[in-house]
N, C-alpha and C positions, 0 to 999 in steps of 0.2 A: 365579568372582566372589569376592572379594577384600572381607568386609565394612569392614576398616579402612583400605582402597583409598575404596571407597564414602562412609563416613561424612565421611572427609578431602576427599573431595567436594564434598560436601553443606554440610559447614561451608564451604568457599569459595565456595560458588555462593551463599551465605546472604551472607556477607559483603562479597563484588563487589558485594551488588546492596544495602548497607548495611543488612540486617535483623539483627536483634534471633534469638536465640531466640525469645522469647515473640511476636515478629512471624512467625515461618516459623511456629510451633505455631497462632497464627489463621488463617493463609492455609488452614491443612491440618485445620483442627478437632481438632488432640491439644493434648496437654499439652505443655506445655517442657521438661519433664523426659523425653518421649519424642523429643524433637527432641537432647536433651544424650545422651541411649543412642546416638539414629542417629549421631553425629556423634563417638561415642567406636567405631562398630563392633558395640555390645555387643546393639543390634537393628536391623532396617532398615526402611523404610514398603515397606508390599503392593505389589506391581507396578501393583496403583490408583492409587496416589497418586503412584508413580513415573513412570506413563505423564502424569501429569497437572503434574507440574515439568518436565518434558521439553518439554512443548507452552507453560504459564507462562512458562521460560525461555527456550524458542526453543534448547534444546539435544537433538540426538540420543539418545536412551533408550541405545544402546549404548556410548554417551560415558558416563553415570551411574555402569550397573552394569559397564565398567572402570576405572571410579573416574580414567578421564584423557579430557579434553577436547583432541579432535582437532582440527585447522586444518578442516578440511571441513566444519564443521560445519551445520546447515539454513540459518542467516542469511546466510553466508557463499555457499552453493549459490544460496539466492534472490536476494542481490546482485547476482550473477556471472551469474547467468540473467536478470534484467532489464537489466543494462549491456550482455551480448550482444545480444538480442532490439532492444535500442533501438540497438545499432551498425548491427545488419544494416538493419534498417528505415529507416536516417536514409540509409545506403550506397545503399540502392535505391532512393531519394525522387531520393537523386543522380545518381543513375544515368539516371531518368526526365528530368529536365531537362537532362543533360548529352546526351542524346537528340536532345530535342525542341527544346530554346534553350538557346544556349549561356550566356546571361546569366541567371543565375540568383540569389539569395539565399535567408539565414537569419534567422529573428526566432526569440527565444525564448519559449515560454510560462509564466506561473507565475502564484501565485494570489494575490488581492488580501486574502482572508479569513484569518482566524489562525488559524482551527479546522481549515483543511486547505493540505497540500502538495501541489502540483501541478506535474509537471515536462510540458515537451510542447515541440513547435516549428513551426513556419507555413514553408514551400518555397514560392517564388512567384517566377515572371516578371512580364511586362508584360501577358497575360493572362489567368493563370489561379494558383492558389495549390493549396497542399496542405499539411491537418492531421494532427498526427501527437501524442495525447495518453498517453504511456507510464506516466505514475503518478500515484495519488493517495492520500494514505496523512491517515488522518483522526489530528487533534494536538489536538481541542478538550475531549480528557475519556478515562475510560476506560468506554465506552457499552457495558453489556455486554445490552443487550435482543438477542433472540432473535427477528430480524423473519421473519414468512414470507412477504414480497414483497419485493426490493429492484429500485429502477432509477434507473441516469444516463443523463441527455442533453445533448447540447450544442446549446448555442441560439447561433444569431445574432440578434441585435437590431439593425433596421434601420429607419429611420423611426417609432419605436415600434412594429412589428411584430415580434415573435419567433417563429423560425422553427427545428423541429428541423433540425439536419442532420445530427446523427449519435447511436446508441443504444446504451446497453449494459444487456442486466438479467439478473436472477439466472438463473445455469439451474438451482443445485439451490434449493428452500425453505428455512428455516429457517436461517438464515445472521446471523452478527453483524453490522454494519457494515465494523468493520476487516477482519473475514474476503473480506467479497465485494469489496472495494478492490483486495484483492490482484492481482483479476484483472481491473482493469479496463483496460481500453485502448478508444480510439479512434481513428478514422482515417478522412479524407474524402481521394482521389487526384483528381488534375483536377480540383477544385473550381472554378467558372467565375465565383466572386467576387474581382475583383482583390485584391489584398492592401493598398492603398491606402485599400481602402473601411472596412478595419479601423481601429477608432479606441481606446483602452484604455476596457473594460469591455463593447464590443459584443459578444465572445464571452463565455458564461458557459457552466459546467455546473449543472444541478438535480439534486438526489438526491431520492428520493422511497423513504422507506422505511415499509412497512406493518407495524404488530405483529399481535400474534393476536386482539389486540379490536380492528381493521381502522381502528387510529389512525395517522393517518400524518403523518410526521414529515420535511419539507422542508428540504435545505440548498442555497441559493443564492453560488454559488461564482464571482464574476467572476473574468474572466481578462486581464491583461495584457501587452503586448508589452517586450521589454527596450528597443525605442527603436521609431517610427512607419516603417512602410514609406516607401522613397522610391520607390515610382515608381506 
């Protein structure tokens, strides 16, 4: 390890992301003058603090301490690992109706609310439809509460009735918001609600996340279609 590899680092990863000295020395509780050493070489922050810009910046620990950031890096891997997972899954939706009926469609889903992104997409014939919700990544803040219950579900609303039809919740405890997003997905096959019957805003998802003084905190997230089913 190479401390003036390291430091030269640290000073870009500081600057990319437009801080200050004195702004990296709050994030990390030192002085800015320990932040001016890291960054000449002349000392380094503890593998504490390192492990903990690493996860902050969404860059690899062994990207730091070689002082070079690799194309592969975690953001990039997660990318790459949900663009797959959502090719394969969209392939085999396709797959099922080039099956079953030849005529088939695509409607896109995304979110009406600002505080979250929502990518997803609706498969449907003349009888039956299929959902397929691959991201949701929360944009309304940087929430850093420590809940130890989290759960989404997706509702239909129909005639004022809402109705789950599909669930995703925490499996471990103690999880941030944006942490448990990461992994959420869902997905209803042969759904036997036409896709006609969808109208913008009758599907939504609900978050429901509990903290440790079992206060619970509701995000209500309609969903709409890029244009109205035609058939």
């Amino acid at each position: 390890m190479d401390p003036q590899k390291v430091g030269l680092f640290i000073k870009r990863l500081r600057e990319n992301n437009n801080l200050t000295q004195q702004d990296l020395a709050k994030k990390y509780n030192v002085t800015y003058q320990a932040v001016s050493k890291w960054e000449r070489g002349i000392n380094l922050p503890d593998i504490v603090l390192l492990k903990k810009m690493s996860n902050d910046f969404n860059i690899d620990l062994e990207d730091i301490l070689d002082g070079n950031l690799k194309k592969n890096n975690k953001k990039i891997k997660r990318i790459i690992t949900i663009i797959v997972i959502s090719i394969l899954i969209i392939l085999s939706i396709i797959l099922i109706f080039k099956i079953n009926d030849k005529s088939f469609n695509f409607k896109t889903l995304s979110s009406t609310c600002s505080e979250f992104k929502v990518s997803g997409s609706i498969a449907y014939d003349k009888n039956k439809s299929s959902i397929y919700i691959s991201n949701v990544d929360y944009c309304g803040g940087n929430d850093v509460t420590i809940y130890k219950e989290i759960e989404c579900n997706l509702y239909e609303s129909n005639n004022n009735i809402d109705t789950i039809i599909s669930s995703c919740k925490s499996s471990n405890n103690n999880n941030k918001l944006e942490d448990y997003l990461k992994n959420v997905e869902l997905s209803i096959d042969n759904y036997n609600q036409m896709c006609k019957k969808y109208t913008d805003e009758s599907l939504y998802l609900e978050i429901n996340a509990k903290d440790s003084n079992d206060k619970v905190t509701t995000y209500k997230i309609p969903l709409n279609m890029n244009n109205n089913c035609s058939k």
